[in-house]
C-alpha positions as MATLAB code, in Angstrom:
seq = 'XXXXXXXXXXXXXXXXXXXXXXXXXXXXXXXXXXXXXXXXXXXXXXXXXXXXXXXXXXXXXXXXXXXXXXXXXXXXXXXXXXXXXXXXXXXXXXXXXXXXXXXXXXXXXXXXXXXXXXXXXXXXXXXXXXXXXXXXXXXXXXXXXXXXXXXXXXXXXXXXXXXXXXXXXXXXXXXXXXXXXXXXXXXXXXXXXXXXXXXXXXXXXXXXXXXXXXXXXXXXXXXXXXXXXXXXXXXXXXXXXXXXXXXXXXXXXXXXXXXXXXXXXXXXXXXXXXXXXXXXXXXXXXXXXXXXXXXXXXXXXXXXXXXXXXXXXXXXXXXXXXXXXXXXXXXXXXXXXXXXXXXXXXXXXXXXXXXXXXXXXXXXXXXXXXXXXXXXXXXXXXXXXXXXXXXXXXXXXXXXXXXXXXXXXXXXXXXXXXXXXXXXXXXXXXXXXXXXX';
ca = [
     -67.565  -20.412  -13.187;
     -64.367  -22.052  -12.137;
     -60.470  -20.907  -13.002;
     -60.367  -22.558  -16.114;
     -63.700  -20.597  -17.615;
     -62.556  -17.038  -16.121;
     -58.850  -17.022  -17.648;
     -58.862  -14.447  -20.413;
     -56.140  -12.978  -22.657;
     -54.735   -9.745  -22.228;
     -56.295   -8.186  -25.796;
     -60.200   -9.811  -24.262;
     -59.429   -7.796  -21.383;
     -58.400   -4.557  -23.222;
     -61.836   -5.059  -25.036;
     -63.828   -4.729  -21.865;
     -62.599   -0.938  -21.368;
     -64.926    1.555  -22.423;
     -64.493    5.238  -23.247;
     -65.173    7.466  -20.377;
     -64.404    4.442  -17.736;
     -63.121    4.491  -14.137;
     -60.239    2.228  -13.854;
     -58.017    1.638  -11.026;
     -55.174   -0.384  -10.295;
     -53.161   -1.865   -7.434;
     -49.947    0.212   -5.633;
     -46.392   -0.378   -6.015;
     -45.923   -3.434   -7.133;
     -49.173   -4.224   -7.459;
     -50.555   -2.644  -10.033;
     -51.315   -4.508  -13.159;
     -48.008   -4.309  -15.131;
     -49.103   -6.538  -18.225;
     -52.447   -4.480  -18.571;
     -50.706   -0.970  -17.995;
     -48.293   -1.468  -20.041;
     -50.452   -2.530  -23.307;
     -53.279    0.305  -22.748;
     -51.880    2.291  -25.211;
     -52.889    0.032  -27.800;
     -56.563    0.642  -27.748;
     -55.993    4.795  -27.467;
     -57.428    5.020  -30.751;
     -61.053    3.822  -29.991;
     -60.957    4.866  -26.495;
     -61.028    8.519  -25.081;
     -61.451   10.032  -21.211;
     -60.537    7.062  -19.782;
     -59.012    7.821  -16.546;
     -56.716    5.935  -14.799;
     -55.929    5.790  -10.798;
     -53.172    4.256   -9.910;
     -50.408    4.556   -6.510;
     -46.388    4.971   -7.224;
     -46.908    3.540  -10.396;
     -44.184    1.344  -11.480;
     -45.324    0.077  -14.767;
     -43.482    2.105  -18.007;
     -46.397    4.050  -18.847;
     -46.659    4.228  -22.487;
     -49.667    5.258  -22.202;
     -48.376    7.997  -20.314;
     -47.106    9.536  -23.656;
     -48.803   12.826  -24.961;
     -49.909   11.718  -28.147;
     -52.256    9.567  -25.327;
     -53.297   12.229  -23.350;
     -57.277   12.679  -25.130;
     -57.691    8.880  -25.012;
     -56.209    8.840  -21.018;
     -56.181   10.480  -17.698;
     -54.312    9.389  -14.894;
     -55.330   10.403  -11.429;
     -52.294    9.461   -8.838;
     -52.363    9.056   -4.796;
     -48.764    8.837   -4.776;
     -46.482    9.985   -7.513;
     -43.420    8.328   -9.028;
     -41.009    9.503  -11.205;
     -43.189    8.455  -14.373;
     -45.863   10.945  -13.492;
     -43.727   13.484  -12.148;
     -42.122   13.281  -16.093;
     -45.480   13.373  -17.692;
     -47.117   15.682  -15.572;
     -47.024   18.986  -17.556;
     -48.830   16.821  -20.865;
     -51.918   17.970  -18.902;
     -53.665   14.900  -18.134;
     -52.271   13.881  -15.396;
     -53.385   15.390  -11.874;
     -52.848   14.684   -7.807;
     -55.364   13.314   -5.718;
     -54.582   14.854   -2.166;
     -54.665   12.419    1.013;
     -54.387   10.636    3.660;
     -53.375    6.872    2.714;
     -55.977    5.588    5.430;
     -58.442    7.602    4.090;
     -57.446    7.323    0.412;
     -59.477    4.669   -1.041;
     -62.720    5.919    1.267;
     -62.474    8.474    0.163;
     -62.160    8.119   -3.597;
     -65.333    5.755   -3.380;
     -67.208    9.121   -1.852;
     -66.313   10.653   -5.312;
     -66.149    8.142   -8.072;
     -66.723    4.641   -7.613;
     -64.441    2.242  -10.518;
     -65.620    0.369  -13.881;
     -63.048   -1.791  -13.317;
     -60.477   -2.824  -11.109;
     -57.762   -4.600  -12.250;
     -54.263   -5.557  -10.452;
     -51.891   -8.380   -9.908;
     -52.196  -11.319   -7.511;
     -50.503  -14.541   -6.555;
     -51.527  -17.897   -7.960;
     -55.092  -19.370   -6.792;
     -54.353  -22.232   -3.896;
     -56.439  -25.337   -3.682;
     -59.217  -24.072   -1.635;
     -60.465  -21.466   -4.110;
     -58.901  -18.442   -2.863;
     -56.448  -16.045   -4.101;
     -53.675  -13.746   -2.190;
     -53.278  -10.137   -3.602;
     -49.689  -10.510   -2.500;
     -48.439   -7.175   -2.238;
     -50.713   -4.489   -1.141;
     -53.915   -4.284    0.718;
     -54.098   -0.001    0.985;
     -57.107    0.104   -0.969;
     -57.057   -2.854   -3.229;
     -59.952   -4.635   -2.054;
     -62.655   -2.201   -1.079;
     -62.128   -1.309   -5.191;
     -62.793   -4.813   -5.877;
     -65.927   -4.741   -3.722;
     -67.653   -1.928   -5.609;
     -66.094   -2.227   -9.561;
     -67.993   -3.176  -12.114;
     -65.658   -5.684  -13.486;
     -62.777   -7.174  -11.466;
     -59.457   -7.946  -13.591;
     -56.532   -9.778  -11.776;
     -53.286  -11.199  -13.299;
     -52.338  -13.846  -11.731;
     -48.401  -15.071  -11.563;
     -46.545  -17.671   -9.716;
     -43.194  -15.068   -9.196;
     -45.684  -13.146   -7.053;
     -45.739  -14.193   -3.185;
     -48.540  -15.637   -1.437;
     -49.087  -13.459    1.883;
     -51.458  -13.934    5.156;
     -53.370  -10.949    6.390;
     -56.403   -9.972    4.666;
     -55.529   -9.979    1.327;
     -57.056  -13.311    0.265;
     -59.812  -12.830   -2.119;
     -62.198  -15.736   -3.270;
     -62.088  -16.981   -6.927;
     -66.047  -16.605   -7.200;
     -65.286  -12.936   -6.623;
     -63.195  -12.560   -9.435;
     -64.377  -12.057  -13.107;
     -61.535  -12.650  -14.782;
     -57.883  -13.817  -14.346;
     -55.251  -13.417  -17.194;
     -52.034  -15.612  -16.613;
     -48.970  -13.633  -16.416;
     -45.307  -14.714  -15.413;
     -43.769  -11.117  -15.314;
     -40.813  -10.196  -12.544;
     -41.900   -8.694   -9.318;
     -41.243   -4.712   -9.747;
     -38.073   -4.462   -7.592;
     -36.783   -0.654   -5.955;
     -33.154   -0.997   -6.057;
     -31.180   -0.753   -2.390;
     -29.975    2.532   -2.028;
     -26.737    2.595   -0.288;
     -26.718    5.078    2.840;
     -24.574    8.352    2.657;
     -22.327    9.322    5.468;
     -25.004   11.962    6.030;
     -27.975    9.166    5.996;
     -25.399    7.073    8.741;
     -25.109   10.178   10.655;
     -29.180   10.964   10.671;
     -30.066    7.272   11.020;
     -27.538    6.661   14.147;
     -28.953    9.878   15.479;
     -32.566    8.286   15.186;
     -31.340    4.503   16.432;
     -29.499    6.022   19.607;
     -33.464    7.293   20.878;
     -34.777    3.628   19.882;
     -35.331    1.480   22.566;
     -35.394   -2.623   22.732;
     -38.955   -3.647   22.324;
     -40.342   -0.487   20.469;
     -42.348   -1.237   17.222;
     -40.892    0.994   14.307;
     -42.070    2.056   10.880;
     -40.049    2.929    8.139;
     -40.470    4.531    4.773;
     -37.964    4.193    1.690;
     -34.287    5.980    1.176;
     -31.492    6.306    1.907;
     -32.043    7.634    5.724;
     -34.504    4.318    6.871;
     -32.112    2.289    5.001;
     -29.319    3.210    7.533;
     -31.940    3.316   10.447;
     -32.039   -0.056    9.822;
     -28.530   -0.327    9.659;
     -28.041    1.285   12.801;
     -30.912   -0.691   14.808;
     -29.412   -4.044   14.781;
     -27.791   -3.961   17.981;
     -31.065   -3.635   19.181;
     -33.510   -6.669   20.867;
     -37.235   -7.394   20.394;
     -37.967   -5.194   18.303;
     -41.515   -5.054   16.410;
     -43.130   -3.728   13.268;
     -46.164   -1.814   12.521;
     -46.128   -0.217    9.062;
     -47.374    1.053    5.840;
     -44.741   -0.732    3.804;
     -42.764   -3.455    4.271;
     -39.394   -2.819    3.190;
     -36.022   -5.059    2.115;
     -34.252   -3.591    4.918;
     -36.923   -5.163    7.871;
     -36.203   -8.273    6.356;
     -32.651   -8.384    7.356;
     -33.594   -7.048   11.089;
     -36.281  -10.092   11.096;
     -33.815  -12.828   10.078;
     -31.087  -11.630   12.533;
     -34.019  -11.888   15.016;
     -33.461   -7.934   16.027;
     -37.272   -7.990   15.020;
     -39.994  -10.537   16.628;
     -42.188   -8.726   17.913;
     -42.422  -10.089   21.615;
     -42.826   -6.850   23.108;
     -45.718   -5.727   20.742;
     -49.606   -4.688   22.192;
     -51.342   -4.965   19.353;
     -50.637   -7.979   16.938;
     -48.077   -9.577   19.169;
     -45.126  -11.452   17.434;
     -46.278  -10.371   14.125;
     -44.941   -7.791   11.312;
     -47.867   -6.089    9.935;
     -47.993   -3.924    6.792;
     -49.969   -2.757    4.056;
     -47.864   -3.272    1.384;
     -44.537   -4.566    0.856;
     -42.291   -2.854   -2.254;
     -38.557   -3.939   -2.051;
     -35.662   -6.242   -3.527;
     -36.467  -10.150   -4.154;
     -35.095  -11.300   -0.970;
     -38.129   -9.394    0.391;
     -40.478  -10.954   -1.813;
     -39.133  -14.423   -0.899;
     -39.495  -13.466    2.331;
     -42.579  -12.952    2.326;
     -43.887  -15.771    0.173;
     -46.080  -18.356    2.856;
     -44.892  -16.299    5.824;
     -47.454  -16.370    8.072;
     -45.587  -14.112   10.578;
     -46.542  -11.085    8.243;
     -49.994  -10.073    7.843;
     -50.995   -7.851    4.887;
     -54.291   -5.660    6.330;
     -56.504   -2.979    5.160;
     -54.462    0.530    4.666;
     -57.934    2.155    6.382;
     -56.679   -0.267    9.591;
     -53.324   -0.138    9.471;
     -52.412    3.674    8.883;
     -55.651    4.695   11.237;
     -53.676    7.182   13.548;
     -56.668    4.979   16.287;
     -54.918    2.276   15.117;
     -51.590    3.092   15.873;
     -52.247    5.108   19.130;
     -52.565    1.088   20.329;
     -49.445    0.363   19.585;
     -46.965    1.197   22.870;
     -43.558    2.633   22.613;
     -44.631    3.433   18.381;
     -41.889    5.040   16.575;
     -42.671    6.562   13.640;
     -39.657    7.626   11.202;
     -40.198   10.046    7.758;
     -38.261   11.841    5.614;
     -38.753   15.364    4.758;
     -38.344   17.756    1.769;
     -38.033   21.076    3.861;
     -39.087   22.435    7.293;
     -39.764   25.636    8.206;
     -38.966   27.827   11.105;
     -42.300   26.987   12.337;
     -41.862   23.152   12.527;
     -44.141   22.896    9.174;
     -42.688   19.988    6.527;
     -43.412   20.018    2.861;
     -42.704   16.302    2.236;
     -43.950   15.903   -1.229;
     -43.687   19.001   -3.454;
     -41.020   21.343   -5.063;
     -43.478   24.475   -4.314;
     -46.680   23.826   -5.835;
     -45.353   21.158   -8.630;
     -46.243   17.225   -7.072;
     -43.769   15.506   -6.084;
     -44.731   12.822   -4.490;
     -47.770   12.205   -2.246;
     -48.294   12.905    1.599;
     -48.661    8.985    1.588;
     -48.959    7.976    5.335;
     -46.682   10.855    6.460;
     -49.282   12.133    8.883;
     -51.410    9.079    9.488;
     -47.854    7.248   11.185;
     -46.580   11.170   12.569;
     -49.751   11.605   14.338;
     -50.748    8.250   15.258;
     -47.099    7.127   17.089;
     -47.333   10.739   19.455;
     -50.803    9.012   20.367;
     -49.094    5.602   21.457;
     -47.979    5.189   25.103;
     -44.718    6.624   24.745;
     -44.413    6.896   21.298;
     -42.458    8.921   19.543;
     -42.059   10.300   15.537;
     -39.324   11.672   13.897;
     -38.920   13.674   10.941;
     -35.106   13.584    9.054;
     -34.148   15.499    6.606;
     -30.135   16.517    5.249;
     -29.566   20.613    6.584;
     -28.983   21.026    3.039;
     -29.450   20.678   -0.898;
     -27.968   21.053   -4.313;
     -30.379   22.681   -6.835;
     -29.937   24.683   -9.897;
     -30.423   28.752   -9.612;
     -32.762   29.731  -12.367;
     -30.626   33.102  -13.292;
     -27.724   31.194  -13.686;
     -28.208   28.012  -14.503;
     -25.421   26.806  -11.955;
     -26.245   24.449   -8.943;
     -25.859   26.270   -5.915;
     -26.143   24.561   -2.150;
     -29.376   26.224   -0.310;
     -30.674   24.918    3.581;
     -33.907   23.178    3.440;
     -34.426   24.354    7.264;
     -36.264   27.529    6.053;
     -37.746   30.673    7.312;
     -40.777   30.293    5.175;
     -41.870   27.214    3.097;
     -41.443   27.931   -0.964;
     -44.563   29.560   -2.509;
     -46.839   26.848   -2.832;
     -45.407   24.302   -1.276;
     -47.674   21.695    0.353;
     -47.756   21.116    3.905;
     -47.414   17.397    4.331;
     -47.220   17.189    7.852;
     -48.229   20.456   10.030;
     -46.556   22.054   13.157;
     -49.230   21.213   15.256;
     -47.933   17.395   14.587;
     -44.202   17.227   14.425;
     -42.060   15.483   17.449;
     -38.754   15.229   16.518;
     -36.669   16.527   13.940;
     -33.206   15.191   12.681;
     -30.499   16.382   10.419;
     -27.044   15.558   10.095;
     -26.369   18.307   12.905;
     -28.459   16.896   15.510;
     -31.711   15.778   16.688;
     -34.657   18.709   18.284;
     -37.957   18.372   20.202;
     -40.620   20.340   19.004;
     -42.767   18.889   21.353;
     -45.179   21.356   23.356;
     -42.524   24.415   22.256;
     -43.494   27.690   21.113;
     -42.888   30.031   17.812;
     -39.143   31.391   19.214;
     -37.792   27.707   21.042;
     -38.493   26.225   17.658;
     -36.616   29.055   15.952;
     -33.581   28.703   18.195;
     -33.700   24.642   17.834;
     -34.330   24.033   14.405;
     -31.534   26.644   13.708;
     -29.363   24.232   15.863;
     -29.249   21.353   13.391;
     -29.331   23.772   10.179;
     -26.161   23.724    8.484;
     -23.648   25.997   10.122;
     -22.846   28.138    7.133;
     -26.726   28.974    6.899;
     -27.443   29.678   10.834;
     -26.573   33.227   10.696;
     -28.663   33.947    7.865;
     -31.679   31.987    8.613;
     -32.000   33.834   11.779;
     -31.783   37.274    9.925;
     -34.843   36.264    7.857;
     -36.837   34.883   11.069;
     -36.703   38.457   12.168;
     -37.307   40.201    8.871;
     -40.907   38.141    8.726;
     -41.578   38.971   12.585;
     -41.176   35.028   13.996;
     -39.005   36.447   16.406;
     -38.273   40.014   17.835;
     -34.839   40.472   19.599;
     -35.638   42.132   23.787;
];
């Protein structure tokens, strides 16, 4: 069957869902906006349809409640659509590891369909999935039926996200925008943090950065830096501008030398452009990519993450507010882990000393320290104090490394917020972390 015979409209391709179906779609950017976004309109034939999807970023209609019998969505990585729709009941967190994730998932259910976006077929029959390869294509492998929208705005990449046509059942011609994350501008706290982190960077280390405010002014802060290389989960606007000013090539790299690999890219446009028949950026399995093996390969590895609150003991709940789902552990403790097994590599965790949240008595915001004695009840441990290196706040950078219960007391107290300190310490002693001689 060639292009012509497998191009289908979006309503034939609502038709093919089924009730009770397993359908999953692509991350970030990737996922199958045209398709997600017109699911609602078959709710009344359909029900228990479930839905897996990774930091969605379509606008989830069908995330509504009056959808919740005909839908369930099951998320590796929240975004602020299912943190929102979250309590209509349907919606619920699949723990992991994002180089496990999609393995994993296929050791549970296995999908009906599969259905995401992709960059225009080229001449020789094959297809790019553009912007992700985390678990995209092991999906395809197994579903049922597999669903791609193809569109000429998205960018053809290198890597191994090239699919055959032959492969694919059927393509529906989109010409949607790229999903773009807007630039977040860095604080003076994030400028603080990130020269903290750029200061223990050294020319020729390979870096990987998540998304915020604090890697936005890493990146900021790295450019003074020389051969410089990149090995991480997602490519992000602000390694673009280290690439062009040649900060990044990737000379110095062991594994994949002179190129940028990722495993998906989620930015602004000028990323996409980038991107777009750039053969010096390969696009490869998550399973590959985030393996901690992987990465131990990788000399002088510096892995950077952000962090929702660290206790006294060096643990970091990265994704939830206590027990409500956040976000997702995401590749927190694949990059963490797998950089301290690189030949001198190194991770960091950054965080601000403090936060702004509202007291539940009074309703007023109040300033608390998110260096804490004890985690919140129910908080998740993202990344655990047998793994963290470094952490950074606005107050300083500590070494957890090899240190026991009562040096990672005293240090972590060191870079909580000064007002905090004396109190912090109080409570280490009321819970028996420390005893005074």
């Amino acid at each position: 069957m060639d292009y012509k015979q497998k191009r289908i409209t979006i309503t034939e391709a609502l038709n093919l869902v089924k009730s009770n179906d397993m359908i999953v779609t692509g991350l970030g950017s990737s996922e199958a906006q045209l398709f997600m976004n017109n699911l609602h309109t078959i709710s009344d034939r359909v029900e228990n349809v479930t839905i897996t999807n990774c930091l969605s970023m379509s606008s989830g209609e069908f995330l509504k409640p009056e959808y919740s019998k005909s839908f369930n969505i099951d998320g590796w990585f929240y975004s602020s659509s299912l943190r929102k729709a979250h309590k209509n009941g349907n919606i619920s967190f699949i723990p992991n590891h994002l180089h496990l994730a999609g393995i994993k998932r296929l050791d549970h259910v296995k999908p009906n369909i599969y259905i995401g976006s992709a960059s225009m077929p080229d001449k020789h029959g094959y297809i790019s999935l553009s912007l992700s390869n985390t678990y995209e294509k092991r999906m395809m492998e197994v579903a049922d039926i597999v669903i791609l929208e193809i569109n000429s705005n998205y960018p053809r990449t290198f890597g191994d996200v090239e699919v055959k046509l032959c492969d694919v059942d059927y393509l529906i011609e989109t010409d949607y925008e790229v999903p773009v994350i807007a630039d977040i501008i860095p604080s003076e706290k994030d400028n603080i943090i990130g020269q903290y982190i750029a200061d223990m960077v050294n020319d020729g280390d390979c870096i990987q950065l998540g998304i915020g405010g604090i890697p936005n002014a890493v990146a900021a802060a790295l450019k003074s830096k020389k051969d410089l290389g990149i090995h991480t989960e997602m490519m992000t606007s602000g390694m673009v501008e280290l690439a062009k000013l040649g900060v990044v090539n990737g000379s110095q790299k062991t594994l994949h030398k002179g190129k940028i690999v990722c495993t998906f890219a989620l930015g602004n446009k000028e990323l996409y452009e980038f991107l777009d028949d750039n053969p010096s950026v390969l696009v490869l399995d998550g399973h590959y990519v985030n393996n901690p093996d992987t990465i131990a390969k990788v000399d002088n590895m510096v892995s950077i993450n952000t962090t929702i609150e660290v206790d006294l003991t060096g643990q970091c709940c990265s994704e939830s507010i206590g027990p409500i789902q956040f976000s997702g552990t995401g590749g927190q403790a694949d990059t963490a882990i797998g950089a301290q097994k690189a030949r001198n590599g190194r991770s960091f965790i950054a965080l601000y000393s403090t936060a702004m949240v509202k007291n539940t008595e009074t309703g007023e915001k109040e300033e608390i320290s998110k260096i804490v004695p004890m985690l919140k009840q129910g908080a998740a441990v993202t990344l655990s104090r047998n793994d963290v290196d470094y952490v950074v706040t606005e107050y300083g950078v500590v070494s957890l490394r090899g240190t026991n219960i009562r040096e990672r007391v005293d240090r972590l107290i060191s870079i909580a917020h000064p007002k905090f300190r004396e109190e912090i310490r109080k409570q280490a002693r009321e819970i028996g972390l420390i005893y005074d001689k």
